[in-house]
C-alpha atoms as an extended CHARMM CRD file, in Angstrom:
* protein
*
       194  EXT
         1         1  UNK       CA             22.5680000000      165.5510000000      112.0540000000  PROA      1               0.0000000000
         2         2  UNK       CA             20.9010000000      162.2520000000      111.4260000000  PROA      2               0.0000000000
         3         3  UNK       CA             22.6690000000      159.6340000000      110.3100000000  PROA      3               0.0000000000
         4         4  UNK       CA             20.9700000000      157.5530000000      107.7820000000  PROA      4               0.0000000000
         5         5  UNK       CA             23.0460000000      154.5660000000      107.2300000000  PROA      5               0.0000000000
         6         6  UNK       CA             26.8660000000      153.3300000000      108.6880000000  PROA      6               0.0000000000
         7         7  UNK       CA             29.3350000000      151.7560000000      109.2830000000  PROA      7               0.0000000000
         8         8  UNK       CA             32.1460000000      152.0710000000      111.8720000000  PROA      8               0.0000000000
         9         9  UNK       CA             35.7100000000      151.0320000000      111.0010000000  PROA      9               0.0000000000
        10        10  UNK       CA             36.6980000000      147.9820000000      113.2840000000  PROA      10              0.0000000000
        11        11  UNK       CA             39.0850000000      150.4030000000      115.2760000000  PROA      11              0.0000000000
        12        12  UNK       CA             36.1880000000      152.6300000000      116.2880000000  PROA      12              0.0000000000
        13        13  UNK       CA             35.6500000000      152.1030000000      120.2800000000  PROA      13              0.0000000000
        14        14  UNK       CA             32.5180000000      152.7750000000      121.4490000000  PROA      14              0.0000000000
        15        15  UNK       CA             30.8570000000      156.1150000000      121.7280000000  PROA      15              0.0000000000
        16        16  UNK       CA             33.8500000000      157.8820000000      120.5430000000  PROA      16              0.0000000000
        17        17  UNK       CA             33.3250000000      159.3820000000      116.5760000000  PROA      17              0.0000000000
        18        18  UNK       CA             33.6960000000      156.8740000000      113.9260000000  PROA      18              0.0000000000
        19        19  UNK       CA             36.5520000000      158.3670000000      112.1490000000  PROA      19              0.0000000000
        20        20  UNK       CA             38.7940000000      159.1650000000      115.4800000000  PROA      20              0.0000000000
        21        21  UNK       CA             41.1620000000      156.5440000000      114.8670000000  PROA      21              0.0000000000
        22        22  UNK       CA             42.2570000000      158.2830000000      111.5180000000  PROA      22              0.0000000000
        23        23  UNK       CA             42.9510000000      161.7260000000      113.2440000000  PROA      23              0.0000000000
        24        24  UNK       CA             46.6340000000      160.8690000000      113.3980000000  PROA      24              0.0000000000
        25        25  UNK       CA             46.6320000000      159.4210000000      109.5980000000  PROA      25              0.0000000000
        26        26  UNK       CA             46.9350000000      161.4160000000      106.4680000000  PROA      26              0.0000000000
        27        27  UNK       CA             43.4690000000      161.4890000000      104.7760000000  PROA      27              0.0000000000
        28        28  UNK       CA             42.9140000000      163.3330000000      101.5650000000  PROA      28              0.0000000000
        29        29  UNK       CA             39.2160000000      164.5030000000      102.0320000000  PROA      29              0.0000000000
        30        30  UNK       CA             38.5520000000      164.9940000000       97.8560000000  PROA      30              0.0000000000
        31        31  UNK       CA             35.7700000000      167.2940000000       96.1580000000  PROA      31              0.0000000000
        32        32  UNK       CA             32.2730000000      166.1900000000       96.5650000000  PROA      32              0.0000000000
        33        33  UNK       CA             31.6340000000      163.9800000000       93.8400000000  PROA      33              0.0000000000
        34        34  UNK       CA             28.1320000000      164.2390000000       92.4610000000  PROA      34              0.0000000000
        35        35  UNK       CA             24.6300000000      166.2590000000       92.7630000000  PROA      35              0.0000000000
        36        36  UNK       CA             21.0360000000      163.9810000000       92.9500000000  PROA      36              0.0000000000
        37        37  UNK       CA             18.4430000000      166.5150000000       92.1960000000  PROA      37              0.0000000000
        38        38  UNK       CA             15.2930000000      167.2060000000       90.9440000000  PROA      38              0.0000000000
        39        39  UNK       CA             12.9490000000      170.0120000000       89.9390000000  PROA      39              0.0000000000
        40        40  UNK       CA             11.3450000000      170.1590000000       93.4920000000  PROA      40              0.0000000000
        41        41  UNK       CA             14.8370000000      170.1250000000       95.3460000000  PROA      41              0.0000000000
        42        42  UNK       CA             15.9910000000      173.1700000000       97.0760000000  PROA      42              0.0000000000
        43        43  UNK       CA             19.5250000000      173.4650000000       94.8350000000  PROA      43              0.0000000000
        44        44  UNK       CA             19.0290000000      173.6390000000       91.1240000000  PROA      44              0.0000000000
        45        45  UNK       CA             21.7090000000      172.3020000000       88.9910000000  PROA      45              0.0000000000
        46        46  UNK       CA             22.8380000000      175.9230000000       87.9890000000  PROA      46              0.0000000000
        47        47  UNK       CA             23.6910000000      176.3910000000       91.4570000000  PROA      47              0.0000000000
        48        48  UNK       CA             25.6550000000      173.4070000000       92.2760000000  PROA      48              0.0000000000
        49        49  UNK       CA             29.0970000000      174.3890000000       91.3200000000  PROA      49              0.0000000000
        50        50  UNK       CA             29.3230000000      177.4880000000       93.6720000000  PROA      50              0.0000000000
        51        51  UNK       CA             27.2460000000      175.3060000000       96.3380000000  PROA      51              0.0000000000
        52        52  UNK       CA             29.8010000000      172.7390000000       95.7340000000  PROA      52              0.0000000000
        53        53  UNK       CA             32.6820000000      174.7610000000       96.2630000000  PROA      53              0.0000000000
        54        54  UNK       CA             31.3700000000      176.0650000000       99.0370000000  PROA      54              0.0000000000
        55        55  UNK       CA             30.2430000000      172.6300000000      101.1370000000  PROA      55              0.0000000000
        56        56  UNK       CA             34.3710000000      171.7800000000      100.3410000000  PROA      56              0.0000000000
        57        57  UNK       CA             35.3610000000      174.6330000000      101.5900000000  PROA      57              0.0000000000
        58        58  UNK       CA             32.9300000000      174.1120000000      104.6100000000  PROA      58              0.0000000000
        59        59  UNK       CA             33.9950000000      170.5270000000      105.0570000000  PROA      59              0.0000000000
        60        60  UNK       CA             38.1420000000      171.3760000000      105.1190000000  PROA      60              0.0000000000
        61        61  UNK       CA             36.8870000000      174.4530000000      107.7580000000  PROA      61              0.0000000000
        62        62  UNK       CA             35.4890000000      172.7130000000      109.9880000000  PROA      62              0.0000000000
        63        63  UNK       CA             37.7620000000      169.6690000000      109.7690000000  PROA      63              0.0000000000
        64        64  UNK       CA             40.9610000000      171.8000000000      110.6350000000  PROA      64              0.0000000000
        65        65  UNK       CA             38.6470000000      174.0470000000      112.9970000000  PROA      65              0.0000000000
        66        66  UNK       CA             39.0550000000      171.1110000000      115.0900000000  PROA      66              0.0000000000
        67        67  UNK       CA             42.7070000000      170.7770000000      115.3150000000  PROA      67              0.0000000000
        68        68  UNK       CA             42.9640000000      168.9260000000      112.0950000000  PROA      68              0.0000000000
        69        69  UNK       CA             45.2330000000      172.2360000000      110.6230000000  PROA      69              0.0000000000
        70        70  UNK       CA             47.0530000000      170.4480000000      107.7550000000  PROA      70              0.0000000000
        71        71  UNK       CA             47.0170000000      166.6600000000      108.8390000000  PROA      71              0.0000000000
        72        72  UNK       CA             44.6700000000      166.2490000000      106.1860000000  PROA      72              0.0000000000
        73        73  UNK       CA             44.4020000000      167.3270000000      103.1640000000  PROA      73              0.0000000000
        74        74  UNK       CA             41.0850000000      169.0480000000      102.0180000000  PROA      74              0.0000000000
        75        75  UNK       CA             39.6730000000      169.6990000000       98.6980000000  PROA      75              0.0000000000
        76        76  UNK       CA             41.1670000000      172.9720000000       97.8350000000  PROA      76              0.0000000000
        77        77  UNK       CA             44.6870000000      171.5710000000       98.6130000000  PROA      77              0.0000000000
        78        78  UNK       CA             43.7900000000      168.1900000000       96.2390000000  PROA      78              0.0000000000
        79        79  UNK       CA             42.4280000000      170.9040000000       93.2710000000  PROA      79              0.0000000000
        80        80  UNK       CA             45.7650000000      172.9680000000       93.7660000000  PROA      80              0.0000000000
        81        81  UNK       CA             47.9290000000      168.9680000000       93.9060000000  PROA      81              0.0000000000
        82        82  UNK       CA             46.1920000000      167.7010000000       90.3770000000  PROA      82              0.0000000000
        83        83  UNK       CA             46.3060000000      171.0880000000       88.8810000000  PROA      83              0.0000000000
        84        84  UNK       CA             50.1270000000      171.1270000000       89.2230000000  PROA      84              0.0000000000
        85        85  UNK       CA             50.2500000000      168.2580000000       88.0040000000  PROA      85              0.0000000000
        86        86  UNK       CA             47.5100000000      168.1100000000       85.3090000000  PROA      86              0.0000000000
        87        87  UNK       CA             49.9200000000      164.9550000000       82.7870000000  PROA      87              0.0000000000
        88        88  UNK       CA             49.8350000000      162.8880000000       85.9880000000  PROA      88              0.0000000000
        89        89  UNK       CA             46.6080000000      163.1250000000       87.8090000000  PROA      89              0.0000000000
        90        90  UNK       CA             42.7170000000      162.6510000000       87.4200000000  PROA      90              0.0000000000
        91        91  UNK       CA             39.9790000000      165.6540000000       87.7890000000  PROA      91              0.0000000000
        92        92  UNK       CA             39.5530000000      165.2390000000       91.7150000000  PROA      92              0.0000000000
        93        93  UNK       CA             36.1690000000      166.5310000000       90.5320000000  PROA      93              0.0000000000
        94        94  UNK       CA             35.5740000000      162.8890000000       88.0690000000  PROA      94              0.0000000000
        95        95  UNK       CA             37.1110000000      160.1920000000       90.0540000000  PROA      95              0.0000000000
        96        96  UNK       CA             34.6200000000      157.5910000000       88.6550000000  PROA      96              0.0000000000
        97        97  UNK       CA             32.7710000000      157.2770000000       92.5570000000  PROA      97              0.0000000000
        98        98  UNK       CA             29.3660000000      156.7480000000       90.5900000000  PROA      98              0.0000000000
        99        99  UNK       CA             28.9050000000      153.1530000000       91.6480000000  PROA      99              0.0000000000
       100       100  UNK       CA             28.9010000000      154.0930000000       95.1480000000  PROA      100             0.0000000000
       101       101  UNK       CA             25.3850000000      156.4530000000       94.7550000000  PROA      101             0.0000000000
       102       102  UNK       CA             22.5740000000      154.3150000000       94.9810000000  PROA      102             0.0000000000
       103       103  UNK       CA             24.5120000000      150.5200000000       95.8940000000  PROA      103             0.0000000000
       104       104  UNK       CA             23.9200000000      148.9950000000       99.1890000000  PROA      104             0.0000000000
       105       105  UNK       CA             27.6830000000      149.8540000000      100.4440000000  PROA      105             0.0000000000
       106       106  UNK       CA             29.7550000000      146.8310000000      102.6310000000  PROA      106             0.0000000000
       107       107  UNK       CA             33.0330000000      147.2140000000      104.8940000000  PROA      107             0.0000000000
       108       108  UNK       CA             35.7800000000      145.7620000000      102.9580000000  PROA      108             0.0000000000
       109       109  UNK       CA             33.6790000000      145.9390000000       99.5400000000  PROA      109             0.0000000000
       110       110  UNK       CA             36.3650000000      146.2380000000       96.8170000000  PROA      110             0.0000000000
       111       111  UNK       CA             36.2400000000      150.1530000000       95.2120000000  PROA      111             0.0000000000
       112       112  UNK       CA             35.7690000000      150.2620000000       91.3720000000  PROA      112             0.0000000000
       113       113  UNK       CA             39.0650000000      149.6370000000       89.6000000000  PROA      113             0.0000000000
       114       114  UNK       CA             38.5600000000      153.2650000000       87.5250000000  PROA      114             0.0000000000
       115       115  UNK       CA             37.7740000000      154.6590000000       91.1540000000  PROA      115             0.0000000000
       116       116  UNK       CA             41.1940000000      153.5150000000       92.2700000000  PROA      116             0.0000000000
       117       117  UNK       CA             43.1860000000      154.0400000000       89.4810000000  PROA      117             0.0000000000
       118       118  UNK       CA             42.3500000000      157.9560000000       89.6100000000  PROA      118             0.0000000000
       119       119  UNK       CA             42.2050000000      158.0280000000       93.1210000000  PROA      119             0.0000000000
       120       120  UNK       CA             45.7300000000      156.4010000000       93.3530000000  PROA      120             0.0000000000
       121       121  UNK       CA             47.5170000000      159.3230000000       92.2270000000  PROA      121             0.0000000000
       122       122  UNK       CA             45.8440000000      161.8940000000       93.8030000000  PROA      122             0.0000000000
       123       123  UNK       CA             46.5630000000      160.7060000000       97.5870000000  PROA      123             0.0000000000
       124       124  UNK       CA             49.5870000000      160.1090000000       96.6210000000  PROA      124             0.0000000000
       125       125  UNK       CA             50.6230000000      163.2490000000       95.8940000000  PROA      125             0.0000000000
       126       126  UNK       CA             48.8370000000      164.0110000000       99.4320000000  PROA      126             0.0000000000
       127       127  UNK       CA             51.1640000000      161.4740000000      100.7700000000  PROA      127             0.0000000000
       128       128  UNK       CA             48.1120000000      159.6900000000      102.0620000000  PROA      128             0.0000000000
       129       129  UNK       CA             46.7340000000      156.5600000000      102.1720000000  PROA      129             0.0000000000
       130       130  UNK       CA             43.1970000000      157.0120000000      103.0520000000  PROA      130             0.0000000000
       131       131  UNK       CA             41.0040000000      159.1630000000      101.0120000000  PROA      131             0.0000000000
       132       132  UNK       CA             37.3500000000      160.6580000000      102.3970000000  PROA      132             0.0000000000
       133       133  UNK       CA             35.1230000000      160.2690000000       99.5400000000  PROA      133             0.0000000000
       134       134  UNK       CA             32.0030000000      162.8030000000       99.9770000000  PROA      134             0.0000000000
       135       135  UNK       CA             30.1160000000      160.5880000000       97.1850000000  PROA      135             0.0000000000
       136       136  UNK       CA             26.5750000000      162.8190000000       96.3490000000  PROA      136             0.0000000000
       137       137  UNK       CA             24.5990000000      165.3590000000       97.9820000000  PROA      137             0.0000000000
       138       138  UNK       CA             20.7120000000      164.1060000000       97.5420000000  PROA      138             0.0000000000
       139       139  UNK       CA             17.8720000000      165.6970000000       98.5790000000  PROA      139             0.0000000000
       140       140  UNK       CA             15.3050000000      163.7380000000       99.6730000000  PROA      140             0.0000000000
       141       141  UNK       CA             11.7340000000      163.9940000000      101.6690000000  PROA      141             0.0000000000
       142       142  UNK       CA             11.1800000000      161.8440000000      105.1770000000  PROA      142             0.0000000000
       143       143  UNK       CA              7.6900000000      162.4820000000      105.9940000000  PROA      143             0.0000000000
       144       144  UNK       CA              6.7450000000      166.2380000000      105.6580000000  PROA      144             0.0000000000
       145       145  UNK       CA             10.3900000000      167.4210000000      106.2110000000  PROA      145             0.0000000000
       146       146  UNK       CA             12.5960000000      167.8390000000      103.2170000000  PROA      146             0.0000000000
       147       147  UNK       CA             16.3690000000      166.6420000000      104.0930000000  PROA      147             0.0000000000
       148       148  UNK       CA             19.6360000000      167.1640000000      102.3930000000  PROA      148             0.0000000000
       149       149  UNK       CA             21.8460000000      163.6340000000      102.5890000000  PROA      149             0.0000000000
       150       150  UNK       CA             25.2780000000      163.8980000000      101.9760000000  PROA      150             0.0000000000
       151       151  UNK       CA             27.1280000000      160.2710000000      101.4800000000  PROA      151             0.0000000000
       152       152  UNK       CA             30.4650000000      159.7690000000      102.8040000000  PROA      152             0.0000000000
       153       153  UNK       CA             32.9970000000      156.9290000000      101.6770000000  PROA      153             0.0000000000
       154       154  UNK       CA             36.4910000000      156.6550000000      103.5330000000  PROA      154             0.0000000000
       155       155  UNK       CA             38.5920000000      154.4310000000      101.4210000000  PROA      155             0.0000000000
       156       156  UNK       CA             42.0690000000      152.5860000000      101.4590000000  PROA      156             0.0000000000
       157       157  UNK       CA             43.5240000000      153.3930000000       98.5300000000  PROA      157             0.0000000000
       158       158  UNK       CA             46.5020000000      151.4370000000       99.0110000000  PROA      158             0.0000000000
       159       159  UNK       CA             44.0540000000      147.8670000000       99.6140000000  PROA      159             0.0000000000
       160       160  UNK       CA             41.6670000000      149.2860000000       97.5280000000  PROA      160             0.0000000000
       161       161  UNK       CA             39.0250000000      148.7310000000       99.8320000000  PROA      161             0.0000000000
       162       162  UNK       CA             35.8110000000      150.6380000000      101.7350000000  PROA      162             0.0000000000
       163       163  UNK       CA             36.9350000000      150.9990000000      105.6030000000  PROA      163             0.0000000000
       164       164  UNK       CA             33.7780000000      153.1430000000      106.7160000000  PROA      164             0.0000000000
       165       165  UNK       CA             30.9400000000      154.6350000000      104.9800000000  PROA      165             0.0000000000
       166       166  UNK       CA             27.6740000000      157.1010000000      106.0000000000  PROA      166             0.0000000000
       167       167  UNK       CA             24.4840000000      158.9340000000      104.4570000000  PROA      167             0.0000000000
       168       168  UNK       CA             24.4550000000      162.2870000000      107.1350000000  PROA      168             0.0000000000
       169       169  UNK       CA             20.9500000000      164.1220000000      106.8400000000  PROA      169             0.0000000000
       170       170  UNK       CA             20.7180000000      167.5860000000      108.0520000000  PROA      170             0.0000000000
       171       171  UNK       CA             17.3210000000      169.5020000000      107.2980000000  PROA      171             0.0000000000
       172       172  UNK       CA             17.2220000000      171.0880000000      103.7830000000  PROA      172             0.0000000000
       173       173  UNK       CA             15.3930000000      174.1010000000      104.3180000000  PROA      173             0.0000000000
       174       174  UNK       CA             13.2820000000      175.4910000000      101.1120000000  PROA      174             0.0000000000
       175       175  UNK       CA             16.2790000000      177.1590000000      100.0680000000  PROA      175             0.0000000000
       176       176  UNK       CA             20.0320000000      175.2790000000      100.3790000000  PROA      176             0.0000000000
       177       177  UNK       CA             22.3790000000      178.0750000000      100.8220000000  PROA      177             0.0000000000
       178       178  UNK       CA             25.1590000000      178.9410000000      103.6000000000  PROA      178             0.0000000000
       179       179  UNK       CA             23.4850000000      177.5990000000      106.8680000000  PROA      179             0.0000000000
       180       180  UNK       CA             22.5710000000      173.8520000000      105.4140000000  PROA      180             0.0000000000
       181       181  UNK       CA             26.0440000000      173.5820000000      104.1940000000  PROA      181             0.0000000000
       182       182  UNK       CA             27.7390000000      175.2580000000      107.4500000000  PROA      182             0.0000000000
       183       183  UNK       CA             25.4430000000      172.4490000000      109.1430000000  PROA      183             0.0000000000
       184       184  UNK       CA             26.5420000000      169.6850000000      106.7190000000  PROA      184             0.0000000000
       185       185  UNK       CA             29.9300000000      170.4450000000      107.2480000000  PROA      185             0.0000000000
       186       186  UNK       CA             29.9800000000      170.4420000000      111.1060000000  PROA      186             0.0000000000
       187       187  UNK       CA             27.9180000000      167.3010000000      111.0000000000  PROA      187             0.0000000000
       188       188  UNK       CA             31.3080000000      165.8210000000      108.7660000000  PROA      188             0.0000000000
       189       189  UNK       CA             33.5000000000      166.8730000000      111.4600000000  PROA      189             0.0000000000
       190       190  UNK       CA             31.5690000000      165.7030000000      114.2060000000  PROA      190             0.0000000000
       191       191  UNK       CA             32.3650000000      162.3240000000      112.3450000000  PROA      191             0.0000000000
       192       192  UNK       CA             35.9730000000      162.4570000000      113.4650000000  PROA      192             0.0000000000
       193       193  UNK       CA             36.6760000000      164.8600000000      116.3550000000  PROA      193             0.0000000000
       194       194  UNK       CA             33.6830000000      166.4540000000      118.4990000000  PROA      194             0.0000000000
């Protein structure tokens, strides 16, 4: 994992993961948000909603793989919340998290008002406070080596603010299947417990 660009919360201490001190909250970690990709990436648009369902899946895995269990809720369990209750909640899938995908991103920077508003709801629900936004997945060439970024916002949703954020690079491979999202996911976790 490479990590592009962060920022550890203020309760971070040093050399222990960046999201640690949340292990004990409630987090909703919602759907991955949004695909960058082009004609020479490795994941066509076709492909991203099984590839997306599949790097959620991944993510909630490996998050309760390392004794997360259900302390947090993952994607599948915020799909299953807002269908149930379809009159009351936003798509987790549209949460209006476009601003954060190409914006220099601050500690503390207020979160888009539409952002919040769906967002609100859906931790809620979770009865959580935090939510762990995964923003895009990019693909994107460093030197010869093609890489696939995935951004990561954790946000208060009750202050309405950006506590932490990250762009985590593994290598992309010529074809993005199983292994580049088993690694992405891993590389999320690694992010709160190792």
């Amino acid at each position: 994992m490479v990590a592009l660009a962060s920022a550890a919360p203020a309760s971070a201490q040093e050399g222990e993961p960046p999201l640690s001190p949340f292990v004990a909250q409630r987090v909703a970690v919602v759907p991955v948000q949004f695909l960058r990709s082009d004609t020479a990436a490795p994941l066509l648009p076709a492909q991203w909603a099984t590839a997306r369902r599949e790097l959620d899946d991944s993510i909630g895995t490996a998050l309760a793989e390392r004794g997360l269990g259900n302390k947090w809720a993952y994607a599948a369990d915020i799909d299953r919340l807002a269908k149930r209750n379809r009159g009351y909640v936003s798509d987790p899938y549209t949460l209006g998290a476009g601003s954060f995908r190409a914006r220099p991103l601050r500690p503390n920077d207020a979160a888009p008002s539409l952002l919040l508003s769906n967002l609100r709801s859906l931790i809620a629900l979770g009865d959580a406070r935090y939510a762990l936004i995964p923003v895009e997945l990019a693909f994107v060439r460093e030197d010869d080596k093609a890489l696939a970024v995935l951004r990561l916002v954790l946000l208060d949703g009750r202050g309405g603010r950006i506590v932490w954020f990250a762009d985590i690079a593994v290598p992309a491979g010529t074809a993005f299947g199983s292994a580049q999202i088993g690694e992405l996911a891993r590389s999320v976790a690694d992010l709160v417990v190792r």
